[in-house]
C-alpha positions as a LaTeX table, in Angstrom:
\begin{tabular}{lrrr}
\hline
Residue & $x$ (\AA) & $y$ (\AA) & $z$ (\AA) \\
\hline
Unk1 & 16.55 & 9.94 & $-4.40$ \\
Unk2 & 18.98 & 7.09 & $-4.95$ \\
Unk3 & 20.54 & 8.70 & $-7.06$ \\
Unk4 & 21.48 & 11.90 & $-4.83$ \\
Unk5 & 22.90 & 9.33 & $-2.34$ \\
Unk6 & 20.11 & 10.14 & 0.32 \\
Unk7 & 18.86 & 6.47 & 0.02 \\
Unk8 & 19.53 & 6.20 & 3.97 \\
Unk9 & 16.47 & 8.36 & 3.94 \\
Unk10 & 14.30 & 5.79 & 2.19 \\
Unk11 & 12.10 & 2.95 & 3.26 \\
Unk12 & 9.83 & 0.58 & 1.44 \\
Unk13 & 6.34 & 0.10 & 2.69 \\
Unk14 & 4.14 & $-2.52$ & 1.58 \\
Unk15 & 0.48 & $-3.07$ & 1.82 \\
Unk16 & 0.60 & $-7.06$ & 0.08 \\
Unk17 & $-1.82$ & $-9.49$ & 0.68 \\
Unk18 & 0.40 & $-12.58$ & 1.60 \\
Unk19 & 3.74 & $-14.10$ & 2.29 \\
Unk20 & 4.70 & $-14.68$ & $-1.16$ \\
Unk21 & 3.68 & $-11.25$ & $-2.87$ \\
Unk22 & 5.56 & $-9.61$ & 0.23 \\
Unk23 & 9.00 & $-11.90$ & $-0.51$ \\
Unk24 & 8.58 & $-10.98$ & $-4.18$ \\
Unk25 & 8.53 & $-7.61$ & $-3.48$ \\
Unk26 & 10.80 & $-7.65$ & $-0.68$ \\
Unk27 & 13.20 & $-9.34$ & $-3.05$ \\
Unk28 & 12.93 & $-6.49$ & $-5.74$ \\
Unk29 & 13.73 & $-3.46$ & $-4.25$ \\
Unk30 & 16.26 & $-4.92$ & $-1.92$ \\
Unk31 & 18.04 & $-7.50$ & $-4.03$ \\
Unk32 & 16.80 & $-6.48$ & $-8.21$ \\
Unk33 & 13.64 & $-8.25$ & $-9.97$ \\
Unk34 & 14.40 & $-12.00$ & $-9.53$ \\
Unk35 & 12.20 & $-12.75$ & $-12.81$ \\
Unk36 & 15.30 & $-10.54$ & $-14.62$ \\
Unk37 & 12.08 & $-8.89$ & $-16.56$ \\
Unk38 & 11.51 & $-5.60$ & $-14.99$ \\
Unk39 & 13.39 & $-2.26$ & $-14.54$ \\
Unk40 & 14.94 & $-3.74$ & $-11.84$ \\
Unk41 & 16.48 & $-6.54$ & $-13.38$ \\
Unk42 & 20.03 & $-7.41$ & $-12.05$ \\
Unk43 & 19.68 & $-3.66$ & $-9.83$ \\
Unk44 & 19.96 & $-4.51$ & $-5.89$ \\
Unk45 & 19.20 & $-1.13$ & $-4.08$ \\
Unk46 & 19.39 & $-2.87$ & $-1.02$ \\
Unk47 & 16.40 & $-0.76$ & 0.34 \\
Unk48 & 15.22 & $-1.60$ & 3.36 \\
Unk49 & 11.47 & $-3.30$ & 3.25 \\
Unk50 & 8.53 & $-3.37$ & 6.16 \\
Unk51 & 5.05 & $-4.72$ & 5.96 \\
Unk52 & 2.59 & $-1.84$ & 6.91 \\
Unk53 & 1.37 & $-4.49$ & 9.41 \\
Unk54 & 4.58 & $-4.99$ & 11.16 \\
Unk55 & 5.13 & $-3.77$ & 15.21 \\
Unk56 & 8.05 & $-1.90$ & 13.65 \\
Unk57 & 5.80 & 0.18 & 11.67 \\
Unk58 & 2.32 & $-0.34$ & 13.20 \\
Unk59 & 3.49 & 1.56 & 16.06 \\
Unk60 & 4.44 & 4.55 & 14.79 \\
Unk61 & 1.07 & 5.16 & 13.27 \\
Unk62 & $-1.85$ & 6.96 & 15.25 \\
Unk63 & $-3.83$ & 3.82 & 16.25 \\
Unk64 & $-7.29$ & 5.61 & 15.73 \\
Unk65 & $-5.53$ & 6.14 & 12.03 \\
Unk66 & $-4.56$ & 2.47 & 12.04 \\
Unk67 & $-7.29$ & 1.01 & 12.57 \\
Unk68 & $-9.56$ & 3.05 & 10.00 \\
Unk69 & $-7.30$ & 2.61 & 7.16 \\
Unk70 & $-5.79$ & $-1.31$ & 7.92 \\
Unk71 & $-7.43$ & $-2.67$ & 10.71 \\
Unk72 & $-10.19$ & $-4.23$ & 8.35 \\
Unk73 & $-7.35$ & $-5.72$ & 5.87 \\
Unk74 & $-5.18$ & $-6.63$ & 8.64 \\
Unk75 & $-8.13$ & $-9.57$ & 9.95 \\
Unk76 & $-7.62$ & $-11.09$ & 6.96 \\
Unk77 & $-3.74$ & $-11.29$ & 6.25 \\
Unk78 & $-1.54$ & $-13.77$ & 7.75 \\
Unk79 & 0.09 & $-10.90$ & 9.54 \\
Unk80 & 3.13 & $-13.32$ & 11.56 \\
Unk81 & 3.73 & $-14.92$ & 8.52 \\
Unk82 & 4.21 & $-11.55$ & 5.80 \\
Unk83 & 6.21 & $-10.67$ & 8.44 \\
Unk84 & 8.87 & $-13.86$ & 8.51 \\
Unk85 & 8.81 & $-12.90$ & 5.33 \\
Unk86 & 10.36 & $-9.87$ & 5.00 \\
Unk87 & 12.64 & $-10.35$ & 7.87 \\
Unk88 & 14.15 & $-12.62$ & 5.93 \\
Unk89 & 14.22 & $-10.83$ & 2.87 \\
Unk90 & 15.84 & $-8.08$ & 5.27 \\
Unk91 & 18.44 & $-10.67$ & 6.64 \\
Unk92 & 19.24 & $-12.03$ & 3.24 \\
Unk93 & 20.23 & $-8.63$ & 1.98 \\
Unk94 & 22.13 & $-8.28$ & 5.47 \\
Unk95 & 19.91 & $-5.09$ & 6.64 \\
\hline
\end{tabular}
């Protein structure tokens, strides 16, 4: 998709566990693999990232379907702070 220049198009979801995985991740897709090891090494696509737990996203999903599929996981993330996360990660790459 990148590639046909419909990347507007594209968002990254993720389902991580904590604040760190979420920057790490977050990082990655906007900014290249910061451990230079992966495919992504040195290759900012500067897509932007969300937390499947975030208002932004959380409200756009069916909250009968929310709550089935992520309610459960959501009790025991540190929802506020994922988030800080990857609004940073978003601010850093100046989405």
């Amino acid at each position: 998709m990148t590639q046909s220049g419909k990347e507007a198009d594209l968002v990254v979801l993720l389902g991580t566990p904590n604040p760190e995985s979420s920057r790490l991740y977050g990082i990655t897709v906007t900014q290249g693999d910061p451990s230079w090891a992966g495919s992504l090494a040195g290759i900012g696509l500067n897509l932007p990232v969300y937390h499947v737990t975030e208002a932004e996203i959380k409200e756009q999903v069916d909250p009968q379907v929310y709550d089935e599929h992520i309610g459960l996981a959501e009790l025991a993330m540190d929802v506020d702070s994922i988030a800080d996360a990857l609004r940073q990660v978003r601010s850093e790459a100046g989405q």
